[in-house]
C-alpha positions in Angstrom: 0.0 0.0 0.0 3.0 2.2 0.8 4.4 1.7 -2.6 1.4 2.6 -4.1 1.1 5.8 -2.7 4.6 6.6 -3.8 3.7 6.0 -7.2 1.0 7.8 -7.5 0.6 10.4 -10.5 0.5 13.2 -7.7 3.6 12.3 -6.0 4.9 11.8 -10.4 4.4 15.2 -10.8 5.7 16.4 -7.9 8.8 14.8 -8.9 8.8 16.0 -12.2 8.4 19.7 -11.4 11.3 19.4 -8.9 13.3 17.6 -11.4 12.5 20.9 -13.9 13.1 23.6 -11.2 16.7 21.7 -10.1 17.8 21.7 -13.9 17.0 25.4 -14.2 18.8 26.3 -11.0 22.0 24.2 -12.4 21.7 25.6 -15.7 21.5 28.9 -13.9 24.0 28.4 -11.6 26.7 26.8 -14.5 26.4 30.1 -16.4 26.7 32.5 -13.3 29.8 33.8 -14.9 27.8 34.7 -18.1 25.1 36.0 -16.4 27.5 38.3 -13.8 29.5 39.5 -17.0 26.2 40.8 -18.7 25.0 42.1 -15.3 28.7 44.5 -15.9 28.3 45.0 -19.3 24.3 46.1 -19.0 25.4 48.0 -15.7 28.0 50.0 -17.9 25.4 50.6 -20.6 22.5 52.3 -18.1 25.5 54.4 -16.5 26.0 55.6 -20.6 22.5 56.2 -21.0 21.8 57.5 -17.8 24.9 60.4 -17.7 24.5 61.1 -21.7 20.9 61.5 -21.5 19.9 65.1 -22.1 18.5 66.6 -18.9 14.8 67.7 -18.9 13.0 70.1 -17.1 9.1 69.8 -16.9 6.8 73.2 -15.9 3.4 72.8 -15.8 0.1 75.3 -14.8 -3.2 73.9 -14.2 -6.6 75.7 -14.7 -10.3 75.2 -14.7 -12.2 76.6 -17.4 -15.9 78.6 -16.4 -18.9 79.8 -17.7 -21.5 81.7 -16.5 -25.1 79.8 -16.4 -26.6 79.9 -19.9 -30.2 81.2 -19.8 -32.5 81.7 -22.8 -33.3 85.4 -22.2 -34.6 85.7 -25.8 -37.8 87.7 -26.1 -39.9 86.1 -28.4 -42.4 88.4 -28.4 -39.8 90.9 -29.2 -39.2 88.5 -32.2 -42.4 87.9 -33.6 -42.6 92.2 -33.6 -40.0 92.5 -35.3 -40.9 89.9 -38.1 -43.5 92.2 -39.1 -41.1 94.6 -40.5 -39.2 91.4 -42.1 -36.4 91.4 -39.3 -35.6 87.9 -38.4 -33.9 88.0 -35.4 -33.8 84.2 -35.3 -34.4 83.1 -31.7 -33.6 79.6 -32.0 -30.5 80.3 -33.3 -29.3 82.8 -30.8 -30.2 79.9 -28.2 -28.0 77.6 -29.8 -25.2 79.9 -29.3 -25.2 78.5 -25.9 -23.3 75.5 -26.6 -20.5 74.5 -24.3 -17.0 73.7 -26.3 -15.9 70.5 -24.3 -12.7 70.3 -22.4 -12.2 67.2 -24.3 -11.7 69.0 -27.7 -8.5 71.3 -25.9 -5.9 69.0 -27.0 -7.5 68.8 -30.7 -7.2 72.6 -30.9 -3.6 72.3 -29.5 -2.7 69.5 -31.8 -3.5 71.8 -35.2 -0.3 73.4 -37.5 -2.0 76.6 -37.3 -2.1 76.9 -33.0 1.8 76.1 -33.2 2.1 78.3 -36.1 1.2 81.3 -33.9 3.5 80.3 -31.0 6.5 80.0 -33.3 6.5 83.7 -33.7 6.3 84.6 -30.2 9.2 86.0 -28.4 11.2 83.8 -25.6 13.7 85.6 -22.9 16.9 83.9 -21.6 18.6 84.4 -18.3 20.8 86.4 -19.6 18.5 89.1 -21.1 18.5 88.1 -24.3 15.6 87.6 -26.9 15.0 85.0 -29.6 11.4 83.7 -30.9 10.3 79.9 -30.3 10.8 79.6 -34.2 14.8 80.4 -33.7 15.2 78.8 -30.5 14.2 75.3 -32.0 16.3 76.0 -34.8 19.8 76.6 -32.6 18.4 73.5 -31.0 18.9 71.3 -33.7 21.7 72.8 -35.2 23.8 70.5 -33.4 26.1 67.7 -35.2 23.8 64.5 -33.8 20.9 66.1 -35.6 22.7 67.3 -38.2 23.8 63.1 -39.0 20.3 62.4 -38.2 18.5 64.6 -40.4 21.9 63.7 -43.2 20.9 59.8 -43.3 16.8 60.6 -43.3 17.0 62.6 -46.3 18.9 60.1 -47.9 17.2 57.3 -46.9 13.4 57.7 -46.2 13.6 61.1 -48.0 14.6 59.7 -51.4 11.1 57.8 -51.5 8.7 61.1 -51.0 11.2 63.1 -53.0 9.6 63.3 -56.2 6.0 62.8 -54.9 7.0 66.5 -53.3 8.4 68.2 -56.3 5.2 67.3 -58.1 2.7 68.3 -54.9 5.1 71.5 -53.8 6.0 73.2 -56.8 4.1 75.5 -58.8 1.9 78.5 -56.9 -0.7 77.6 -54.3 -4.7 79.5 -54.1 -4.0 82.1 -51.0 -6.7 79.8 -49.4 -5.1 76.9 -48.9 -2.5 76.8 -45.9 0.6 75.5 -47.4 3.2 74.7 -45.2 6.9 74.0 -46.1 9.4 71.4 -44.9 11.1 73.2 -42.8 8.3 75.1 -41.4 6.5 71.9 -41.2 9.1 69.9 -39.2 9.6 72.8 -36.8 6.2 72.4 -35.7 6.4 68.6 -35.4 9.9 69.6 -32.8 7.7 72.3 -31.1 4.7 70.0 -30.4 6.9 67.5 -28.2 7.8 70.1 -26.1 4.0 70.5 -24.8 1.3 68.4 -23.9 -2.1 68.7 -23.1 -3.6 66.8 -20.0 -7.5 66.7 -19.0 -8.8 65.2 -15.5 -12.3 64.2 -16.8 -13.5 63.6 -13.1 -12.1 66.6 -11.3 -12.8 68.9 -14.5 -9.2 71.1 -14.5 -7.0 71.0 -17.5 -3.1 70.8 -16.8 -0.4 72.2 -19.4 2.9 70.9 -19.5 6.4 72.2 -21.2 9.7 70.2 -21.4 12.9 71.6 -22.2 16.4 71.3 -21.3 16.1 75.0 -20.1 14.2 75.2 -17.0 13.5 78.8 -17.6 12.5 78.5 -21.3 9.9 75.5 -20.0 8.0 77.7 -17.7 7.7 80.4 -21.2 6.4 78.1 -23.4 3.7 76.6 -20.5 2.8 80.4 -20.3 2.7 80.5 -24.1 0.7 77.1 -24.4 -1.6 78.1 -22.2 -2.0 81.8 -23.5 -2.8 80.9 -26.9 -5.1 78.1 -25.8 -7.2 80.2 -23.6 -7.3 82.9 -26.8 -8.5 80.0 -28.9 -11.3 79.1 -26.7 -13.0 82.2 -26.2 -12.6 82.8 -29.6 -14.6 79.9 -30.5 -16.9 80.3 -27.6 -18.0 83.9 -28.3 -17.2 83.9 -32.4 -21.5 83.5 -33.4 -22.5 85.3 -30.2 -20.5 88.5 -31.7 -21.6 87.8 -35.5 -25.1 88.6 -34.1 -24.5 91.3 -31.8 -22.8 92.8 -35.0 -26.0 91.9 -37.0 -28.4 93.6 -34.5 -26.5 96.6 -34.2 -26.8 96.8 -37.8 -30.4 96.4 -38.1 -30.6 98.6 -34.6 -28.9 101.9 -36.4 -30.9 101.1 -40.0 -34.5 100.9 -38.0 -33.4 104.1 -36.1 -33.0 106.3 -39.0 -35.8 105.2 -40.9 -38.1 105.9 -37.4 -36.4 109.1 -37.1 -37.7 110.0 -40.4 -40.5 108.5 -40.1 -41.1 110.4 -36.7 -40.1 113.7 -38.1 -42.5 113.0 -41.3 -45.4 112.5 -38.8 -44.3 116.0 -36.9 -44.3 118.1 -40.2 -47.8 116.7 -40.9 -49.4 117.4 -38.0 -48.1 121.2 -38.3 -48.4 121.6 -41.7 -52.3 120.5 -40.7 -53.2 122.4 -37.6 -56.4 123.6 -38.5 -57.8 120.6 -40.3 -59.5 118.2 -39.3 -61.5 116.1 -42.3 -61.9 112.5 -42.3 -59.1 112.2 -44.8 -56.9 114.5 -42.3 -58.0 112.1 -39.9 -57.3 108.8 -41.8 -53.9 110.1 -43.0 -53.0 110.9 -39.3 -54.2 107.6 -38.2 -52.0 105.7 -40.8 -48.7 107.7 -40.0 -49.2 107.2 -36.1 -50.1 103.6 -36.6 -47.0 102.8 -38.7 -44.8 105.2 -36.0 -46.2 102.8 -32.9 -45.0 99.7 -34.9 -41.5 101.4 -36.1 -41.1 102.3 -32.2 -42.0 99.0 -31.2 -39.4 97.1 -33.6 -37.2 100.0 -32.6 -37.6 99.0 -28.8 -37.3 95.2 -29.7 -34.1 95.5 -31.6 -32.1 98.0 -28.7 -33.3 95.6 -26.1 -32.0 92.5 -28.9 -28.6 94.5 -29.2 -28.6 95.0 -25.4 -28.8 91.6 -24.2 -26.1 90.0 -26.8 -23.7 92.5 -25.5 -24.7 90.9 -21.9 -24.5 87.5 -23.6 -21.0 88.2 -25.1 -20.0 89.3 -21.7 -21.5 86.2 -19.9 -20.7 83.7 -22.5 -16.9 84.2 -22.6 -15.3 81.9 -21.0 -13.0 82.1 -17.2 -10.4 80.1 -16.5 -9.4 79.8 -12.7 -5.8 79.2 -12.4 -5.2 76.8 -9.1 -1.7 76.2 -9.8 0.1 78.8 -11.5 3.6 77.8 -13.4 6.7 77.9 -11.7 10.8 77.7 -12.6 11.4 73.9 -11.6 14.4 73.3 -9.7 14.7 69.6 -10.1 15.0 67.7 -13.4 12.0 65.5 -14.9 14.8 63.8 -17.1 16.8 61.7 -16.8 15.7 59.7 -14.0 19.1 58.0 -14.0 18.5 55.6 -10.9 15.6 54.1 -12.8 17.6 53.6 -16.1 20.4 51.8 -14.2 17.9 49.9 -12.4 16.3 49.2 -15.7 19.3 48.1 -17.6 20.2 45.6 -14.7 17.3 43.8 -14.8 16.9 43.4 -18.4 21.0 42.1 -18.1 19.6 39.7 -15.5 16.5 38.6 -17.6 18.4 38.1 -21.1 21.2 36.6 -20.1 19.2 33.6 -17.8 16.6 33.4 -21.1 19.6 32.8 -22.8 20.9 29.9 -20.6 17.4 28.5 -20.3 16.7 28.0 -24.2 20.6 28.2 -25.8 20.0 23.9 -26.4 16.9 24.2 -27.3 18.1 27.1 -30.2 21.1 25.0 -30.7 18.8 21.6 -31.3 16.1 23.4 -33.5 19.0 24.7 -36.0 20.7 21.3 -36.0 17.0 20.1 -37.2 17.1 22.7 -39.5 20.2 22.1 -41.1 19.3 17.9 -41.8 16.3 19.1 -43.2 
């Protein structure tokens, strides 16, 4: 009965798995001089990385953008008044205007040629006093001999391939319509846009800008940049129909108002040119001009009180943004976090070098197959 427990499939396994985990460990344990000399050589290669890693400073502001509490203070009997004198002051669509541009649509704006466009003309100050725009600060960045290799073996590498689908798409003169961008202009923005992201806390509702750069000082500009043109951006967007209209009414507002002060000195001359009259067709006449001045006053009234509330709305509707963490200089690096490269590059050394001990017969016996094949 004892002999049968011992040779049980349970008590087979058991023995199997130990039999597996004692050949790794002497596997393991054979190569330990192979395994320590990678451990060096990866050890080495983080220290590289880690010292000749360019250093990184990160700035960041955070702020939460505000409305005021959209209302529908149209007048629609003010509306339907002024349709009789073939005014449409479309109601509906002045409601509409209340439309909230979501947060989540910030780093679509940010992500466009045209926003980084803008901030490549802008003016950046250095420590020492002196001035250079975005545009020329990237530019000195890259000037430098790695990127100059780089950008030597992508032009004639990948670059050969597009080459001649450019000359045909590039040359010749473009509409004024159309936003052309050239190469350079074009990869400029591509270097600018790492240097900035955009990130949104969907459940506390604050948006947070960010700016790397090896500069600690230039990082804290271009958050204040970022967030400048961004803010610009949105209340353009926000309040771009409300002041189409108010410019609309305040049209219709001065044409309506010259036509009832004619109309009302028209009335005046009649009624003193006619003082001692008094017939029926005095009488009608009179009626008709004071009828038509009531209605012209009216629409008058309608259209100053229209004008009146989209310069309330255009106040209202533009956007605040509450700054609860305002950019600072950073005084510690973001990059590189050299303890965590070193740390990285040891165990990876560690992991490659036992995966290498683990399955070297097995590679060894699957390209011996391959050969008698």
């Amino acid at each position: 009965m004892h002999e049968d427990n011992n040779n049980s499939p349970l008590n087979i396994r058991e023995e199997s798995i130990d039999d597996i985990i004692i050949s790794i460990l002497n596997k393991i344990w054979k190569g330990r001089n192979l395994i320590k000399n990678t451990i060096i050589i990866f050890f080495i290669i983080g220290c590289a990385k880690a010292l000749l890693s360019p250093i990184v400073y990160e700035s960041q502001t955070t702020f939460i953008p505000q409305t005021s509490d959209q209302n529908s203070s149209n007048n629609k009997g003010y509306a339907q008044l002024a349709s009789l004198a073939g005014i449409n002051l479309n109601a509906e669509s002045i409601s509409s205007l209340d439309n909230y541009i979501s947060p989540l649509l910030y780093y679509k704006i940010t992500e466009s040629d045209e926003f980084s466009l803008d901030i490549l003309n802008e003016e950046l100050t250095f420590i020492d006093g002196s001035k250079s725009t975005v545009k020329e600060y990237i530019l000195s960045m890259s000037n430098n001999i790695l990127a100059k290799i780089i950008g030597f073996i992508k032009k004639y590498t990948i670059g050969l391939f597009s080459q001649d689908l450019k000359n045909e798409t590039h040359d010749g003169n473009f509409p004024s319509e159309y936003n052309f961008i050239n190469d350079d202009d074009y990869n400029i923005i591509k270097a600018f846009q790492k240097k900035f992201t955009i990130e949104l806390n969907k459940k506390e509702g604050y948006v947070k800008v960010l700016a790397y750069d090896r500069d600690a000082f230039i990082s804290t500009q271009l958050v204040k940049l970022v967030t400048k043109n961004l803010q610009s951006r949105i209340i353009s967007l926000r309040t771009n129909k409300i002041k189409e209209q108010l410019e609309y009414t305040e049209v219709l507002y001065k044409q309506k108002r010259d036509e009832f002060e004619k109309l009302q000195m028209t009335l005046a001359e009649f009624k003193d040119s006619n003082k001692s009259i008094s017939t029926s067709v005095f009488l009608s006449k009179l009626q008709m001009l004071q009828s038509e001045f009531d209605l012209q006053k009216s629409i008058l009234t309608s259209l100053a009180s229209e004008f009146n509330n989209n310069k309330i709305k255009l106040n209202k509707d533009t956007p605040i943004f509450s700054v609860i963490d305002e950019v600072s200089v950073p005084n510690v690096r973001s990059e590189p976090r050299r303890k965590i490269i070193v740390i990285t590059y040891l165990i990876a050394g560690i992991f490659l070098s036992i995966l290498y001990l683990l399955t070297k017969e097995t590679f060894i016996e699957l390209i011996r197959k391959i050969k008698k094949v």
